[in-house]
C-alpha positions as a LaTeX table, in Angstrom:
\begin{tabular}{lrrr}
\hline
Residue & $x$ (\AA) & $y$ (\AA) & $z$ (\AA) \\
\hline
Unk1 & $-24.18$ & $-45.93$ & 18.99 \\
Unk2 & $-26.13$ & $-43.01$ & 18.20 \\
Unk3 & $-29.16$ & $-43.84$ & 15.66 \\
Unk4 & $-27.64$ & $-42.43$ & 12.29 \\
Unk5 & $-31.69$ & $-41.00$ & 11.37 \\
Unk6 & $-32.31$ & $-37.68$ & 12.21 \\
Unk7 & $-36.30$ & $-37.02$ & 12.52 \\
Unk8 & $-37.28$ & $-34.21$ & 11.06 \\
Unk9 & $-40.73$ & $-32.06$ & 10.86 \\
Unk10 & $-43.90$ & $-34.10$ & 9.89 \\
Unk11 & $-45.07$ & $-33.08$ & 6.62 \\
Unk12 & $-48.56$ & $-31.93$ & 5.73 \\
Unk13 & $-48.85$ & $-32.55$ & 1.69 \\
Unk14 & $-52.79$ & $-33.28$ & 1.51 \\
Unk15 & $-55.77$ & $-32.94$ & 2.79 \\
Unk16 & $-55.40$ & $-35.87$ & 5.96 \\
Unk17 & $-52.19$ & $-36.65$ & 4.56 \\
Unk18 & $-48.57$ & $-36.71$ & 6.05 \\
Unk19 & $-45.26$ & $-37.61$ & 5.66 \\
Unk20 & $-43.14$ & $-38.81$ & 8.62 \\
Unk21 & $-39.78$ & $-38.05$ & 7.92 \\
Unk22 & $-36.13$ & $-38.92$ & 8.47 \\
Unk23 & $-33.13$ & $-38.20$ & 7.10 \\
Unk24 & $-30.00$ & $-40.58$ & 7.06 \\
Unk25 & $-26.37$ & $-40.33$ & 6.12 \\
Unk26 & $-25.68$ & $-36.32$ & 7.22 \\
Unk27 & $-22.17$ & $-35.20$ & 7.74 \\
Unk28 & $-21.01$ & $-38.72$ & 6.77 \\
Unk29 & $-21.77$ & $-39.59$ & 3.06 \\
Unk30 & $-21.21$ & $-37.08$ & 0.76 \\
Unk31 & $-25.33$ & $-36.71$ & 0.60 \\
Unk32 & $-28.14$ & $-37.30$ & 2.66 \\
Unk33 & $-30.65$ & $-39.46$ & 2.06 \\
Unk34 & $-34.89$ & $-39.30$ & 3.23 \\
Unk35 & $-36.28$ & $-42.37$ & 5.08 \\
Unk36 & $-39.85$ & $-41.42$ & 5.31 \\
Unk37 & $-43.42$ & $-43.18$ & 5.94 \\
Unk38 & $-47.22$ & $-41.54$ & 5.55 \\
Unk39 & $-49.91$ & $-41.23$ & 7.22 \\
Unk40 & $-53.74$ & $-41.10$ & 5.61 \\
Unk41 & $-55.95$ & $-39.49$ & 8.36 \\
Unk42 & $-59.50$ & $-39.98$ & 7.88 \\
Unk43 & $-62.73$ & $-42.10$ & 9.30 \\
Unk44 & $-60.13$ & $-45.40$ & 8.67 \\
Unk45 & $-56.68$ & $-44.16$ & 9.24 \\
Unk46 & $-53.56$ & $-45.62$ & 7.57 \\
Unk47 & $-50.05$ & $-45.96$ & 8.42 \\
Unk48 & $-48.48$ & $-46.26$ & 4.97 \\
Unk49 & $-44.86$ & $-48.12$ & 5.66 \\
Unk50 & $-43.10$ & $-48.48$ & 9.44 \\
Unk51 & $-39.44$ & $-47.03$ & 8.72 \\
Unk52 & $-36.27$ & $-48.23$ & 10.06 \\
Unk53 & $-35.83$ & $-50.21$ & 13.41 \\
Unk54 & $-32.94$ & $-48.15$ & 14.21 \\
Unk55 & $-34.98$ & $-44.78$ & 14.28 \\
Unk56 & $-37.92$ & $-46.89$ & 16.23 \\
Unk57 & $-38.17$ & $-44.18$ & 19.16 \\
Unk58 & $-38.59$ & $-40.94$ & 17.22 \\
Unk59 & $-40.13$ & $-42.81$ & 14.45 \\
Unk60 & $-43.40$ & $-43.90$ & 16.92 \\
Unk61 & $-43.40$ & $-40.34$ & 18.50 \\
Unk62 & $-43.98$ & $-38.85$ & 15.30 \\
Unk63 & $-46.77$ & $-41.54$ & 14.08 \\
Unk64 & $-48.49$ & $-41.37$ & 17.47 \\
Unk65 & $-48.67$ & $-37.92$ & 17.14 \\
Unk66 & $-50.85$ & $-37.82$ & 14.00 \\
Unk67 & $-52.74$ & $-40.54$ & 14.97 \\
Unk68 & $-53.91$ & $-42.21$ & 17.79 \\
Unk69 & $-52.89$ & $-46.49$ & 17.90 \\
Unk70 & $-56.14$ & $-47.55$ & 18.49 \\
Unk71 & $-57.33$ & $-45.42$ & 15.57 \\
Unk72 & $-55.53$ & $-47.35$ & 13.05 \\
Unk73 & $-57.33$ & $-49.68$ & 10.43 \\
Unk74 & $-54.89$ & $-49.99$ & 7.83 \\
Unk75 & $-51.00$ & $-50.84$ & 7.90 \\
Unk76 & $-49.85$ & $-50.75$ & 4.30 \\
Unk77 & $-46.89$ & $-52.40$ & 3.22 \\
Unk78 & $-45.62$ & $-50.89$ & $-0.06$ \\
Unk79 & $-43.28$ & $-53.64$ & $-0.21$ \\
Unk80 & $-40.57$ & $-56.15$ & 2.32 \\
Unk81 & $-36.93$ & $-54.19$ & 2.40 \\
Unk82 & $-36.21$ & $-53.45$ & 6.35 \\
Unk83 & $-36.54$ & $-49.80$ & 5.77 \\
Unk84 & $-40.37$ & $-50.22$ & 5.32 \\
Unk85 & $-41.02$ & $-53.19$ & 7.86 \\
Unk86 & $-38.80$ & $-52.05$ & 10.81 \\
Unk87 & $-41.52$ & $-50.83$ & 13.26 \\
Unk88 & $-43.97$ & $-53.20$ & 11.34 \\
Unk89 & $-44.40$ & $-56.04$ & 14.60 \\
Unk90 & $-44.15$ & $-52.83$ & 16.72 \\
Unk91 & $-47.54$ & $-51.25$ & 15.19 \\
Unk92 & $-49.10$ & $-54.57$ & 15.02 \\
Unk93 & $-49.19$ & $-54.52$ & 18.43 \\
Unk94 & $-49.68$ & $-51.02$ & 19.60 \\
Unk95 & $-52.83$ & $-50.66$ & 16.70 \\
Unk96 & $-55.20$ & $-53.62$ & 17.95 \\
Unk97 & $-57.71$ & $-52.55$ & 15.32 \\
Unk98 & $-55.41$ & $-52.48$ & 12.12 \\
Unk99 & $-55.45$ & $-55.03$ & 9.25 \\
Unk100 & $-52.17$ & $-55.47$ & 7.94 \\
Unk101 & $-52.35$ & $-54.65$ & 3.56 \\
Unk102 & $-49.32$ & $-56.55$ & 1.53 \\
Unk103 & $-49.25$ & $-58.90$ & $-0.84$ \\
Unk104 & $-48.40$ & $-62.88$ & $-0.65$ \\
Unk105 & $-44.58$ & $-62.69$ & $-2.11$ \\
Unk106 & $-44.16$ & $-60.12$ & 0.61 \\
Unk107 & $-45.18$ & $-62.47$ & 3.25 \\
Unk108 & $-43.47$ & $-65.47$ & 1.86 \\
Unk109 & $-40.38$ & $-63.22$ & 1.90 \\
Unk110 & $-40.58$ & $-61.89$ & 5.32 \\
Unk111 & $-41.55$ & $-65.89$ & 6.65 \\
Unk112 & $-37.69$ & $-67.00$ & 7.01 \\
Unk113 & $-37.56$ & $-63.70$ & 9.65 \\
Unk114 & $-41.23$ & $-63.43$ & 11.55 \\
Unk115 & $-44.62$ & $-65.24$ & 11.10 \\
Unk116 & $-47.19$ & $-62.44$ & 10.48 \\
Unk117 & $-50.69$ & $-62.80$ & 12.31 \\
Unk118 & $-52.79$ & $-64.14$ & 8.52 \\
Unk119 & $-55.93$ & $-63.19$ & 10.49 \\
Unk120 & $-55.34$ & $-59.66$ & 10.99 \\
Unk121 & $-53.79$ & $-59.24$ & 6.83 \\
Unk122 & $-55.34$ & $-58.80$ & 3.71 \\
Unk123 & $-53.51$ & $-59.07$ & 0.35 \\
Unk124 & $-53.57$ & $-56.75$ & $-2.53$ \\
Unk125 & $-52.33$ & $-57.34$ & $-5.96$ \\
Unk126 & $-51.09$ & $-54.58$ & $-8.39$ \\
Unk127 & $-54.63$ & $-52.62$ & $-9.84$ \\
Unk128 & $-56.80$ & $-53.72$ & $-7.00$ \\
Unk129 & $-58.28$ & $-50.98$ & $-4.52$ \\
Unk130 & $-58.80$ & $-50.77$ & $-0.58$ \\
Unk131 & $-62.16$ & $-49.15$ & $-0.32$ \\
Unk132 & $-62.59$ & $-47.42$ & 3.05 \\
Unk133 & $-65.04$ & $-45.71$ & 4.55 \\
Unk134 & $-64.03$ & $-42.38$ & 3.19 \\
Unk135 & $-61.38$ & $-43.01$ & 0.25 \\
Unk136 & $-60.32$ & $-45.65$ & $-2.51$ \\
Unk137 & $-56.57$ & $-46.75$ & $-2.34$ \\
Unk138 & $-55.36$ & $-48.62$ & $-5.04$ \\
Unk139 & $-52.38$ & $-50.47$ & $-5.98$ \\
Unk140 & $-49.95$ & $-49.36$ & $-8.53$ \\
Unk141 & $-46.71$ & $-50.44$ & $-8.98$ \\
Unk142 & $-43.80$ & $-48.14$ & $-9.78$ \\
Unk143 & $-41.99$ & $-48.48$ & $-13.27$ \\
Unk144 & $-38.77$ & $-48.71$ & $-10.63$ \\
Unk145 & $-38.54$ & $-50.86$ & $-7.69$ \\
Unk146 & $-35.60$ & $-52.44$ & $-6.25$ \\
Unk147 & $-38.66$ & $-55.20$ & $-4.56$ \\
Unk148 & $-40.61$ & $-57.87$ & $-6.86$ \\
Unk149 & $-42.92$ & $-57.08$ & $-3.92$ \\
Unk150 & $-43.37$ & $-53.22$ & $-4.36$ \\
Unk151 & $-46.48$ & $-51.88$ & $-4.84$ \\
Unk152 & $-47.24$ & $-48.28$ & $-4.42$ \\
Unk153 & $-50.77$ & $-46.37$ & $-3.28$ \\
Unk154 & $-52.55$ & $-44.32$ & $-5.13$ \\
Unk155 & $-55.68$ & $-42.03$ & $-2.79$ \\
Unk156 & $-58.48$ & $-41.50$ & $-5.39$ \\
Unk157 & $-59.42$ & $-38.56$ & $-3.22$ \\
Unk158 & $-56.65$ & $-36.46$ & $-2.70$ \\
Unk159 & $-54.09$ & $-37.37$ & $-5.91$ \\
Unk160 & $-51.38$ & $-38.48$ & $-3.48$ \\
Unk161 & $-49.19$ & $-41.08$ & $-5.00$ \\
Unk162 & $-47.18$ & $-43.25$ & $-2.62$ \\
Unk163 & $-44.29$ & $-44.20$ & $-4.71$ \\
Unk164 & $-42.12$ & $-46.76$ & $-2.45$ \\
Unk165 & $-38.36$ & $-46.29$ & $-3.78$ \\
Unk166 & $-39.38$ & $-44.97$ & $-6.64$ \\
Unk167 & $-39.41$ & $-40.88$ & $-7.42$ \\
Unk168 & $-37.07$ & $-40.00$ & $-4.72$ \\
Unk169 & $-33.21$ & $-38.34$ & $-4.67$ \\
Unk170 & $-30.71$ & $-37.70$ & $-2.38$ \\
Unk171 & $-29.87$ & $-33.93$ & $-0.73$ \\
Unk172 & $-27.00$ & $-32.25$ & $-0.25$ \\
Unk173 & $-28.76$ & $-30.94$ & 3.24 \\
Unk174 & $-32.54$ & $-30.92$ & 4.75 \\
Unk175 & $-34.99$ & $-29.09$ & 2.41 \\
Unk176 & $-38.90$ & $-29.54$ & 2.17 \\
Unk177 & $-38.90$ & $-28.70$ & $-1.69$ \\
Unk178 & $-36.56$ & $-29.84$ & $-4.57$ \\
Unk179 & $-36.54$ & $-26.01$ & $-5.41$ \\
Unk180 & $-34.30$ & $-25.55$ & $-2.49$ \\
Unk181 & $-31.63$ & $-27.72$ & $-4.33$ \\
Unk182 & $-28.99$ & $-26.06$ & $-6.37$ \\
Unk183 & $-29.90$ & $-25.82$ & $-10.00$ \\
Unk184 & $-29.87$ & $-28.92$ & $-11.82$ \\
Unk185 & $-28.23$ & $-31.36$ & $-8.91$ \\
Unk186 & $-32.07$ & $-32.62$ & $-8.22$ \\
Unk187 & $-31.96$ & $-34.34$ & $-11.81$ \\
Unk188 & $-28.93$ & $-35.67$ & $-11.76$ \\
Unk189 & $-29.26$ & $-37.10$ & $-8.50$ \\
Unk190 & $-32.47$ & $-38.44$ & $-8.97$ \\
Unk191 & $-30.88$ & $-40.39$ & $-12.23$ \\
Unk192 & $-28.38$ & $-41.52$ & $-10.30$ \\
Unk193 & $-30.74$ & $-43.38$ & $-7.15$ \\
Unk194 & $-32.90$ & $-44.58$ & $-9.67$ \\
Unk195 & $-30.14$ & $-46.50$ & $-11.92$ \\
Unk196 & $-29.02$ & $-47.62$ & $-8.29$ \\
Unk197 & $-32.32$ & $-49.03$ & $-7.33$ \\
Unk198 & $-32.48$ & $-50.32$ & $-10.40$ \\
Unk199 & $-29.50$ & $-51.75$ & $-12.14$ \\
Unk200 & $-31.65$ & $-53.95$ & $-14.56$ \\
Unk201 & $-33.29$ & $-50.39$ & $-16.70$ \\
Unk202 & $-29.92$ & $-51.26$ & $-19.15$ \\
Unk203 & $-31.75$ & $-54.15$ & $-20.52$ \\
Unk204 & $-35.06$ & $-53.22$ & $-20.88$ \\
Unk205 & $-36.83$ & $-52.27$ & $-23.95$ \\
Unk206 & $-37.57$ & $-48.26$ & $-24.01$ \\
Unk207 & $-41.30$ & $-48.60$ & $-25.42$ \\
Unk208 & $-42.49$ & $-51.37$ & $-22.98$ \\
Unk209 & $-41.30$ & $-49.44$ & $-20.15$ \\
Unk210 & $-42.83$ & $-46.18$ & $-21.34$ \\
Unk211 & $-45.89$ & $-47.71$ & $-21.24$ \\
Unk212 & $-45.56$ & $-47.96$ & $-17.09$ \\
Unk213 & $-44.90$ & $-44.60$ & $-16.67$ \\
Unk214 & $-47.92$ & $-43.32$ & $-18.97$ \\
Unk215 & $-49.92$ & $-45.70$ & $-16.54$ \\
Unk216 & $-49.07$ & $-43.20$ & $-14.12$ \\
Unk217 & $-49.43$ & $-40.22$ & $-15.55$ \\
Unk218 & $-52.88$ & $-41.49$ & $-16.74$ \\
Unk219 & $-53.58$ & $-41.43$ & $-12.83$ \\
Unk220 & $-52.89$ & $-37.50$ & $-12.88$ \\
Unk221 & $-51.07$ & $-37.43$ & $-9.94$ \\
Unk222 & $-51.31$ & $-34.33$ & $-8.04$ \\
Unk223 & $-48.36$ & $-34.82$ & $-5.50$ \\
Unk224 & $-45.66$ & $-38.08$ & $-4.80$ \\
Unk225 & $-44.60$ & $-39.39$ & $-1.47$ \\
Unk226 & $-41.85$ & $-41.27$ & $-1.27$ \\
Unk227 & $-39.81$ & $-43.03$ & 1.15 \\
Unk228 & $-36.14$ & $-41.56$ & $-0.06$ \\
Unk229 & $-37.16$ & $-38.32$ & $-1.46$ \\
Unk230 & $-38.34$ & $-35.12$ & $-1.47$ \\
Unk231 & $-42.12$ & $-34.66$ & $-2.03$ \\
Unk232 & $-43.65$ & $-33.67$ & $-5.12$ \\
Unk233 & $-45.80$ & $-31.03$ & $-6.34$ \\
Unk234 & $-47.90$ & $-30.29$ & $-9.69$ \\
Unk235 & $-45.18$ & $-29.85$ & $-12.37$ \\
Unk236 & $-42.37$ & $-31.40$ & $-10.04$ \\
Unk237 & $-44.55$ & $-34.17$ & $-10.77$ \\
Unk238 & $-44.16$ & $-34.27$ & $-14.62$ \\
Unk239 & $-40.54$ & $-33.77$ & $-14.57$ \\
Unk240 & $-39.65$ & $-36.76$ & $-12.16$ \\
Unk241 & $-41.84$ & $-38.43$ & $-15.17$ \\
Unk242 & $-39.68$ & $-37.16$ & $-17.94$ \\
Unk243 & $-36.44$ & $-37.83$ & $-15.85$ \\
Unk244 & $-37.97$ & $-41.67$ & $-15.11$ \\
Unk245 & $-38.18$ & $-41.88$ & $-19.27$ \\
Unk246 & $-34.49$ & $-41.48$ & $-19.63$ \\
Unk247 & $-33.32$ & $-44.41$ & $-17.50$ \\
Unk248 & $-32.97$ & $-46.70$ & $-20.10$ \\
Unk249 & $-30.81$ & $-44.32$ & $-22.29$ \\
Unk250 & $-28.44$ & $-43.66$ & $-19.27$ \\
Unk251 & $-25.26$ & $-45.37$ & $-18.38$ \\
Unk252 & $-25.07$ & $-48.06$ & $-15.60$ \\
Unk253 & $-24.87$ & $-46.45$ & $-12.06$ \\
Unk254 & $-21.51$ & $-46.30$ & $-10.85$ \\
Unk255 & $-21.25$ & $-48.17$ & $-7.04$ \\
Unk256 & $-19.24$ & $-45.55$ & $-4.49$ \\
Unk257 & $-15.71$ & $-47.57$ & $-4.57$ \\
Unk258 & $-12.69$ & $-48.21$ & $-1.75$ \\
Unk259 & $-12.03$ & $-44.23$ & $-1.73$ \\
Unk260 & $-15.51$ & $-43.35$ & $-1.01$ \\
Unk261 & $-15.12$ & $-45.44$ & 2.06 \\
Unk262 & $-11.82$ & $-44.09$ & 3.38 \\
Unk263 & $-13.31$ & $-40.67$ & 2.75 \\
Unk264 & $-16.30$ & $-41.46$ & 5.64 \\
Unk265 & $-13.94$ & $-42.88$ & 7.59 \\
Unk266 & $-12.08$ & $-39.60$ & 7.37 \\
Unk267 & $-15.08$ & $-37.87$ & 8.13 \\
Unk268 & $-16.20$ & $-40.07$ & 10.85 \\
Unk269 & $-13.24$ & $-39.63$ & 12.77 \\
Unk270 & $-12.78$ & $-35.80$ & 11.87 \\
Unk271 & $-15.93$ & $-35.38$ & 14.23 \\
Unk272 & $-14.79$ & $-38.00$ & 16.34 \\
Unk273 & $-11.43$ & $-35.68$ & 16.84 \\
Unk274 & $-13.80$ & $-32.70$ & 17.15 \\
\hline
\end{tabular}
């Protein structure tokens, strides 16, 4: 079976910064959704996430080709869903010179699956930094995460906000800006992922949670990375903020039923037939 990612063009967003990319889900669902990773450059480089297993070939190519394996220092592990840890033993043993970052609950959770080497990790907790020679990175969780484990990045020196699952949307097709969309689907789609990530935003309380997202507008992001979305620039910025602030007002997300399934298999064998 064919993988079902489809690379697509590494993204420059920063200054030493990148954004492997994949996209997952095209001519099948009825929209597309990004798989993507980073890349910090620099005197210590950092692989930021290690995609899906099933995209492993392309997925290395277009790492490799940024940097070189035995340049690595850092592995960062935003958090333990298989869509971040898929390449993870992979890199571990193509970067000799890499120190795996997570965080404990991460480890414990991956420990019924693989035994990670504990001398080669070091474990960051929410608000603590990775100074480097060049750059402070520092923890921040997300005000959504689908993980207990998630923890995004935040680079001091460039604004670049590695948001996990959070800040993302589906496409209706490949675009490099949300500008690209038609007019007003990027909203409601990135509503929509968002409730799905996280079903529990019905029950929290509106103020508390407010009080997460000012945390990271207090950062003054400059652009967001994120593993299922769309990157984000300046004043794309403040309005995935604004749309983030109206989770808890929304209705439930509504789980694709029985007749969203026989509609891919309809497709599926439509270009099967074809």
């Amino acid at each position: 079976m064919d993988s079902p990612f489809r690379p697509l063009e590494t993204q420059h967003i920063a200054p030493e910064t990148h954004v492997i990319r994949q996209l997952a889900g095209e001519g099948v669902a009825p929209v597309a959704v990004h798989v993507n990773s980073m890349v910090i450059t620099g005197k210590e480089p950092v692989i930021v996430d290690t995609g899906a297993a099933l995209a492993r070939p392309s997925w290395l190519e277009h790492v490799f080709e940024v940097v070189e394996p035995d340049d690595v220092r850092w592995i960062y592990l935003s958090h333990d869903d298989i869509d971040h840890t898929g390449n993870l033993l992979e890199v571990l043993d193509r970067c000799p010179n890499a120190t795996l970052v997570t965080n404990w609950f991460s480890v414990e959770r991956m420990s019924a699956e693989v035994m990670l080497p504990m001398d080669r990790m070091r474990w960051l907790n929410d608000g603590e930094s990775l100074v480097t020679a060049d750059r402070e990175l520092v923890a921040v969780t997300p005000p959504v995460f689908d993980s207990p484990t998630t923890r995004g990045l935040f680079d001091t020196s460039t604004g670049v906000y590695w948001a996990a699952d959070a800040m993302g949307s589906p496409v209706t097709h490949e675009v490099a800006d949300i500008a690209d969309l038609e007019p007003g689907f990027f909203s409601e789609a990135f509503i929509g992922q968002h409730l799905m990530v996280s079903p529990w935003m019905q029950w929290v309380d509106p103020a508390k949670y407010e009080l997460a997202i000012d945390r990271l507008r207090a950062l003054r992001i400059s652009t967001v990375a994120s593993c299922h979305g769309v990157t984000l620039h300046d004043k794309q910025v403040d309005l995935a903020f604004d749309l983030l602030a109206e989770l808890p007002c929304r209705r439930p997300y509504e789980w694709p039923g029985q007749a969203v399934l026989e509609e891919i298999h309809q497709t599926m064998a439509a270009a099967v037939a074809a």
